[in-house]
N, C-alpha and C positions, 0 to 999 in steps of 0.2 A: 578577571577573566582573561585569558590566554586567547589567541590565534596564532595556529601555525599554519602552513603549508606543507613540509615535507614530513615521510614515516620516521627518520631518526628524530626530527625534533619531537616526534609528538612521542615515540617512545621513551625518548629519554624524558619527557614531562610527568608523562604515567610512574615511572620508574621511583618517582619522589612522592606521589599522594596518597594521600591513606583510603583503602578503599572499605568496600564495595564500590568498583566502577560501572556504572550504568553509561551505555552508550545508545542514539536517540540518530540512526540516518535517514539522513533528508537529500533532495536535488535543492532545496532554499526553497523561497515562493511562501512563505510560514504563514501559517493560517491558523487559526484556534485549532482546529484538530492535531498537528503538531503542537500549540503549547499544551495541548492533553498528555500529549507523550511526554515530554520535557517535567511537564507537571509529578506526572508518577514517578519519575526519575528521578528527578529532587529529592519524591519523599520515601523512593526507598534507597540511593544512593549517597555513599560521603563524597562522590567525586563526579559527574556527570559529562561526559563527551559528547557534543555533540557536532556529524559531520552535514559541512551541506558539499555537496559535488553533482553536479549532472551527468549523469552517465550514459554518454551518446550510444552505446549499444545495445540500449534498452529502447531505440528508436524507432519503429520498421521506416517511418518516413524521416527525413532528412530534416524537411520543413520544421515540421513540431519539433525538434529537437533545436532548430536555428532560432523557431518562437518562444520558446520553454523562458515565462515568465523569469524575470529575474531581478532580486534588486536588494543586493548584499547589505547595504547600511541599515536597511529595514530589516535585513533579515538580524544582524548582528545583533540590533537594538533590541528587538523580541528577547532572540536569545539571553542578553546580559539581564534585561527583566526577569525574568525568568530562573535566573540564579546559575547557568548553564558556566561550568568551570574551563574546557576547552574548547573552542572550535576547531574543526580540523575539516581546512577548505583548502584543497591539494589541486594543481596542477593538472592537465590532462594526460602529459606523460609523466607524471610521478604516479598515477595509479597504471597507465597501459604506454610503458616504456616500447618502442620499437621490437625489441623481441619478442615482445607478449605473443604467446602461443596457446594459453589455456582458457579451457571453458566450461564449466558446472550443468550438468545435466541432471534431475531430480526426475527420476522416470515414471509415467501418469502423471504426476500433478504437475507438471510443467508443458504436459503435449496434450492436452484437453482445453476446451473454454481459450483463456487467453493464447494459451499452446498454437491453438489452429487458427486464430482471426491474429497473432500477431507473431509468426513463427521468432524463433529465436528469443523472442524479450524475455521471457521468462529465466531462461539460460545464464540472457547477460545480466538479470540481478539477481540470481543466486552466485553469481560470479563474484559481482561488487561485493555483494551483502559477505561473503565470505572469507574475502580480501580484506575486509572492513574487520571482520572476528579478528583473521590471524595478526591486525596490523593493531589492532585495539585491546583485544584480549580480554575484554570486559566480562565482567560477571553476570550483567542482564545487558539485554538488548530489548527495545520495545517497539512494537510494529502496531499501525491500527488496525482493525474487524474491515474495513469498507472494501480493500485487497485483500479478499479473505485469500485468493486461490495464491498470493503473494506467504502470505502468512502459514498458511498448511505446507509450502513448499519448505517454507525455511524451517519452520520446526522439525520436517522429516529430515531434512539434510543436517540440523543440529543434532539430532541423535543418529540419525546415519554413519556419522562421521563423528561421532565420541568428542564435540566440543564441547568445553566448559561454560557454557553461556546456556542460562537462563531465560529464556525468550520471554514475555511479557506482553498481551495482549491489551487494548487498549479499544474502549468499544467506539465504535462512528459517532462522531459529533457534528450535527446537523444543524443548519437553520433553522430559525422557529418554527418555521413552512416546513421542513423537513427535509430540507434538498442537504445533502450529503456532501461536508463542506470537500473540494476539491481544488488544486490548484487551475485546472482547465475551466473551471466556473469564472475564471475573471474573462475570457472571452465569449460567452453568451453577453448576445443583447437581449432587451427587457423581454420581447415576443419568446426567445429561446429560454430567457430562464424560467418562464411559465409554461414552457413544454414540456424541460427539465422537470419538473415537479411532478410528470408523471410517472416517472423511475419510482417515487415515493408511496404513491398512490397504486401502481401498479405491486407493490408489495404489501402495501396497506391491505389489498384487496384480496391476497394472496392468504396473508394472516387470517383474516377473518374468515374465509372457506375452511381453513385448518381448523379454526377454535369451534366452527359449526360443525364440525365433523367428516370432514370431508376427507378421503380417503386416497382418492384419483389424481393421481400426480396429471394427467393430461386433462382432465376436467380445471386443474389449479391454475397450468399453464394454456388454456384456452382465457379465461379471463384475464390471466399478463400481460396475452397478447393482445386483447381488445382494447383494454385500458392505456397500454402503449401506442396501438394505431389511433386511438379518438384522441390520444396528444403530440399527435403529428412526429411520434419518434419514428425512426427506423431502425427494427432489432437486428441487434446481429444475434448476440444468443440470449434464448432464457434454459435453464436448465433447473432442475427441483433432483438434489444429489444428497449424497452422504456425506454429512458435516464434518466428516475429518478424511475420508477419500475424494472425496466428489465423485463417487460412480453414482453415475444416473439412476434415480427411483423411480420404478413405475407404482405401486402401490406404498401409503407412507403407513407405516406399522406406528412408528416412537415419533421421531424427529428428522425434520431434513431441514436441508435449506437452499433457500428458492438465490439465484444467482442471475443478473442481467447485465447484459451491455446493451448499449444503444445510444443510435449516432441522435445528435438534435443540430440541425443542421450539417455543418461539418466536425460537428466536435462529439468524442465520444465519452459516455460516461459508462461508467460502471454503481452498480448495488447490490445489496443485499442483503437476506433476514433469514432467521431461523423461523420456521412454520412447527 
């Protein structure tokens, strides 16, 4: 396994291996849901990149970005487990040099949901994510389901923009309990992560009025939100949309999928499930 830091060296690395290259971006922080991704990579890649970098303009607050877990040796060690061929963990001005002047807009699915409770983030990681393509050039790249409004962005922007990459989705991997593994889960204490569990349960609850028949996208999202308040979350959104636009549904014909944020304490989670 390799590590580099800048784009000519990791270029000229690529330059030599024999591919399919699969590429696997992370901020670090690796958690079994990352080695999912890395996992699929492996098995459908002969060369595997994978980047970790934190991407402060994906921040709206400062703080969280100054707290953004981090702990490279652990992260590294995963990775080399894991069979991962390059890292490529770059500098903050080797991805956003002083003149940096541009920024990736995906229009609707980046100004909805996360769009309006965290203006700009979505922007700045179709940004990275795509800086990441041209610098990588990989044949797949692999995202999880848990950011789904992450993942529907980036797919419309890979075919927006006639890139050669592969996208590869990777479904949420959960605690036994069900809590949707997350890097911001390591700062819940015990009381919050049993509040946390009602993100799980509030979709839990959401599936089964689906599989009973239920029709009523506001009759679905009235019991979200009860299951969410009796576990002391505070919502910012739930939404029941269309699984590849996310325009809001009011009656479900086929399939939607139900989407949440919500703060538990001061920390905010996100989920979500196909109904």
């Amino acid at each position: 396994m390799k590590t580099t830091k800048t784009v000519t060296e990791l270029r000229t690395l690529l330059s030599r291996v024999k591919g399919p290259i699969g590429l696997v971006p992370t901020m670090g922080a690796i958690h079994e849901g990352h080695v999912a991704l890395l996992k699929k990579a492996r098995t459908d890649c002969s060369t595997v990149v994978a980047s970790i970098f934190i991407n402060p303009n994906q921040f709206n607050i400062k703080e969280d970005y100054f707290n953004y877990p981090q702990n490279l040796s652990q992260d590294v060690k995963i990775m080399s487990e894991e069979s991962v061929d390059i890292i490529f963990n770059p500098q903050l001005k080797e991805i956003y040099p002083s003149s940096y002047a541009t920024t990736v807009n995906v229009k609707n699915l980046s100004d909805r949901l996360e769009g309006d409770s965290r203006p700009g983030h979505l922007d700045s990681v179709a940004t990275i994510v795509i800086k990441l393509l041209n610098i990588c050039q990989p044949d797949f790249v692999y995202f999880g389901k848990k950011d789904i409004q992450q993942l529907l962005m980036i797919k419309r922007m890979i075919t927006d923009l006639n890139i050669q990459t592969t996208l590869v989705s990777v479904d949420t991997v959960r605690e036994a309990d069900g809590l949707a593994l997350s890097s911001r889960n390591t700062h819940l204490n015990q009381l919050q992560r049993k509040s946390a569990l009602g993100l799980y349960s509030a979709l839990k609850s959401a599936s089964e009025l689906r599989l009973n028949g239920e029709h009523s996208a506001k009759v679905i999202k009235a019991k979200i939100d009860k299951v969410l308040t009796h576990n002391k979350l505070k919502i910012d959104y739930v939404s029941i949309c269309d699984p590849e636009t996310l325009d809001e549904i009011a009656y479900i014909e086929k399939t939607a999928i139900v989407v949440i944020a919500a703060y538990c304490g001061n920390i905010r989670l996100i989920d979500n499930t196909l109904i």
